[in-house]
N, C-alpha and C positions, 0 to 999 in steps of 0.2 A: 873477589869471593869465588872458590870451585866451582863451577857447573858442576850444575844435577846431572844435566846429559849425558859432561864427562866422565861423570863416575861411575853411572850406569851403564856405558855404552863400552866406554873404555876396558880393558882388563887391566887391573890398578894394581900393582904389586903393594906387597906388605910395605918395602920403604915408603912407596908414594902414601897409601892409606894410612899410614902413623904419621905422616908429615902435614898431612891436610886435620888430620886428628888435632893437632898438635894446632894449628893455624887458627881452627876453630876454638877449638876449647879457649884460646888466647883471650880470642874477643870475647867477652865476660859483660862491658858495661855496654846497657841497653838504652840507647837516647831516650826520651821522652817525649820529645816534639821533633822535624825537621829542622828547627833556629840551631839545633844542641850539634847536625852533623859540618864537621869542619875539619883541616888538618887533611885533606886530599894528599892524595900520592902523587898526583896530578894537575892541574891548572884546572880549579875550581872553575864552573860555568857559569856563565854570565846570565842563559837562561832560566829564567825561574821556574819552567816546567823542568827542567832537567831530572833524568831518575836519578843523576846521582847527589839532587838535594832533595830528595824523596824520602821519607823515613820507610814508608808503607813498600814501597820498593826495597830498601835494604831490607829488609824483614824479610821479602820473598824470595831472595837469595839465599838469606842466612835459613829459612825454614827448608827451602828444597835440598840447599849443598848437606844439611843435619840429615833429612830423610834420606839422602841417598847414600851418605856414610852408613847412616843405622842399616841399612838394606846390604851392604855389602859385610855386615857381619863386625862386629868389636870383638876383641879378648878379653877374657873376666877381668881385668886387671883396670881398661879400659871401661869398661860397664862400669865399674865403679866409679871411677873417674866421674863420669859422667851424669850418673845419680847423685852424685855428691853438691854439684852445681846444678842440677835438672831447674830447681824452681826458681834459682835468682838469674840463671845467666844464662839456661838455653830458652826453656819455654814461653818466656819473654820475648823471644825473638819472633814466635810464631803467631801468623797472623792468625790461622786457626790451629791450637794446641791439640784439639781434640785428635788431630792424627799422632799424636802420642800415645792414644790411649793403649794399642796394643804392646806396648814396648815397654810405659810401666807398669801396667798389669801384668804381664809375663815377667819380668823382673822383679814384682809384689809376690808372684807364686812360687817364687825360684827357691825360697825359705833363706834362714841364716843373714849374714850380712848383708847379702844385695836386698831382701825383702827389707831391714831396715834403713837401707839409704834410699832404697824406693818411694818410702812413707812418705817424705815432704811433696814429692811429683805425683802422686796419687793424689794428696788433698790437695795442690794446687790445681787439678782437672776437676776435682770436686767442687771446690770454692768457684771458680772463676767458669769452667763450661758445665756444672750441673752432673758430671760424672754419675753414673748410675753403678755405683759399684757395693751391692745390697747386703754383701759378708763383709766389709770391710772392717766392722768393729769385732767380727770372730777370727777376723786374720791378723788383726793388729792383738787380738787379746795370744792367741798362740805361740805370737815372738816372746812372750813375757815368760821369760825361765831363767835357770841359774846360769846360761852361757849369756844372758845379755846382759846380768850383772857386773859378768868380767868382759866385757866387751868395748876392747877402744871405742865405739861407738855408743856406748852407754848414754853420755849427756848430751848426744843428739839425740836420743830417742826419746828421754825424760825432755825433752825441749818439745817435742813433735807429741810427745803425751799429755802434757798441760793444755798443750790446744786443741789437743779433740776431744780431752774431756772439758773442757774450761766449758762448756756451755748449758746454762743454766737447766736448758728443756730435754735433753737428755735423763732415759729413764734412772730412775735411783739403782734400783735393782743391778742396770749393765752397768753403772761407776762403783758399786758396789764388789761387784765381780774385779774389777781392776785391782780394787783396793785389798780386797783377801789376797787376793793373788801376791801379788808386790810382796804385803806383811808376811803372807809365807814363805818366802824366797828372801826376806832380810834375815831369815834366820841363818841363814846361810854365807850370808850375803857379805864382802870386805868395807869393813869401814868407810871407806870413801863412798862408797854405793847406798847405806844405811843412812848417811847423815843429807842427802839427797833426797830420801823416800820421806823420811820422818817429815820434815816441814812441807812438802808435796803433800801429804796425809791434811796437815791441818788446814792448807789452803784449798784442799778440796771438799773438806769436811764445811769450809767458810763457805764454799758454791753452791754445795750441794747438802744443805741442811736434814732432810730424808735419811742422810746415811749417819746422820752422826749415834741412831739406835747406836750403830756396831760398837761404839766407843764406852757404852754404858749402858747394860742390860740387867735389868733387874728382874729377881724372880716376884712374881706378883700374888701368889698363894704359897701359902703354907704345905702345900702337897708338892708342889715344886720346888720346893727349897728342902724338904726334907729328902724326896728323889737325888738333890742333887748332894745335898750332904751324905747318902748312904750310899747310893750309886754310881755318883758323877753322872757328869753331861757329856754328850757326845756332841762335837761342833757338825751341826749341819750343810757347813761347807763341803762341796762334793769338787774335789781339787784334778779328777782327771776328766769334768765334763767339759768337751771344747765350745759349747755355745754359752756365751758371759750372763745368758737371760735364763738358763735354769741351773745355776750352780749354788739356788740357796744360800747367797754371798750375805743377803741383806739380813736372814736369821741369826748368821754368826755373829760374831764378835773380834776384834782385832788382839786376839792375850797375845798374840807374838808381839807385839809393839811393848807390852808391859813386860813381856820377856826379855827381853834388850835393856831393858831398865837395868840387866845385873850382867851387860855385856860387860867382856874385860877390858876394852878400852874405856878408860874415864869417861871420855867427852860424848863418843854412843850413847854412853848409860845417861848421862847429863839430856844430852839432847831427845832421846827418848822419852822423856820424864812430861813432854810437854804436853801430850796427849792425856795427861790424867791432871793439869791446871788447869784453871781456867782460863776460854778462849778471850782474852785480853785483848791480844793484835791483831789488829786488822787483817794481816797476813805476812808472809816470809819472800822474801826473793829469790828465789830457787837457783838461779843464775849465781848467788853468793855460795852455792853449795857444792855445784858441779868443776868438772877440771879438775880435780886434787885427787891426789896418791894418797897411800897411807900414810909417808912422811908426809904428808902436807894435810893433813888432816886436822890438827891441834893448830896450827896455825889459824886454819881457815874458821875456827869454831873459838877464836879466845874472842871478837865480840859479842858473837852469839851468848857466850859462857858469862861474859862481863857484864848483858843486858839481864839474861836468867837471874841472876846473884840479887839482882837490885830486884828484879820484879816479885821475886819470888823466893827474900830469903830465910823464911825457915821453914818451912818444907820438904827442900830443895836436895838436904843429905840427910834424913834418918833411916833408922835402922828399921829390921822388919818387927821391931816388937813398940816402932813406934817413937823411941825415943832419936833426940836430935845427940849427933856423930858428927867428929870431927874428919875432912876430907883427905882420904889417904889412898894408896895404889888401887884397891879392890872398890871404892864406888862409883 
């Protein structure tokens, strides 16, 4: 393992520091006990104090030679690299992660792609050292725009969004705010990215039963329903406030999602459609949604399509005056 000393002490040119880069990032799998270290370079020791059947000692190798690299400076390229694996392969390695903190927080502030590869190594200092990081759900709500729809990193981010909304005691109102947001941005948003949001929608709507208002709002007086038949309604969503707790998410309503019901791809419009059936399943695998291109879009949705059909078959294609229609390019 490099010395910290080394690296600090040393003036380490660009070859050596890509080469130690390289060394490290390699080691990936994190033993679990000392029985698991084995396979020496060398003639295994006979003593059983030895550090090198220590686990707690390789760690402190593996956590210093990490800080002293991070210290001499990465390339963006590098920084990625390294965020990408932060929460399975490096900070694992450290006996105390929390000297992380400032490396991914500054890399959580940097915006764009590194703030999304950041996400996972920020909530693992959350989860595991109690991280005190008190905007973190107004920094994670900011990343959510039209460049992270089209973004290679898209279905890690919907991966790392399931789980910090997935939890029950989280107020309605901030899952609220996630969910307008998302729905405004599917309007826009390419197919393979849409058929990812939609079942995400219902399995959140199943966590977090408070927000299912947005799905179905009805007017409750006769003075309101005539307002809105003579006037219209104005959606109380306020789409440029960056705090997810006063964006009046929970007043609105989801009509983009009903809007997509007459997207021009079939299977969108199909898979759209679920949010105005009834909640029947238990929930959707999200994971069955992500990774796919717009070719591979129809592939990935013909079980989804073959389970709708049966669950839900006449409903499922009529027209807008009501009557049932037979399935052709425009539904």
């Amino acid at each position: 393992m490099p010395s910290r000393d080394f690296l600090i002490t040393q003036k380490v040119d660009e070859d050596t520091r890509n080469k130690v880069f390289d060394l490290l990032l390699s080691i990936d799998e994190v033993p679990s006990s000392s029985e698991e270290l084995e396979d020496f370079f060398i003639e295994t020791p006979t003593k059983k104090k030895s550090p090198l059947l220590s686990l707690s000692q390789h760690k402190k190798q593996a956590q210093e030679a990490w800080l002293a690299l991070l210290q001499h400076g990465l390339t963006k390229d590098q920084r990625k690299k390294v965020l990408e694996v932060m929460a399975t392969s490096i900070a694992p390695w450290f006996t105390k992660p929390e000297l992380l903190m400032d490396f991914l927080t500054d890399s959580y502030n940097t915006g764009g792609s590194t703030s999304l590869l950041a996400l996972s190594g920020v909530f693992y200092l959350i989860q595991e050292r109690n991280l005190d990081y008190p905007e973190f759900y107004a920094k994670l709500y900011s990343l959510l725009d039209a460049d992270m729809l089209h973004s290679k990193h898209r279905s890690r981010f919907f991966r790392l969004l399931d789980t910090f909304l997935g939890s029950s005691h989280l107020p309605a109102v901030l899952v609220a705010s996630f969910m307008k947001r998302l729905a405004r941005l599917a309007l826009n948003a390419p197919p393979s990215a849409i058929v990812a949001i939609v079942p995400w929608f219902y399995n959140i709507f199943k966590k977090h039963p408070l927000c299912t208002f947005m799905m179905h709002r009805e007017m409750r007086t006769q003075e309101e329903k005539d307002t809105v038949e003579n006037q219209g309604l104005s959606d109380p969503f306020l789409p440029d406030e960056p705090n997810p707790m006063e964006t009046h998410a929970i007043d609105s309503c989801i009509w983009e999602i009903v809007q997509l019901q007459s997207h021009y791809h079939p299977n969108v419009a199909t898979i759209a459609k679920i949010v105005s059936e009834q909640f029947t399943k238990q929930g959707y695998n999200v994971e069955d949604f992500l990774d796919h291109s717009y070719g591979s879009v129809s592939i990935c949705l013909d079980a989804f399509l073959l389970w709708y059909s049966l669950t839900f078959p006449s409903p499922a294609f009529r027209g807008r005056n009501g009557q049932e229609r037979q399935k052709g390019p425009g539904c």
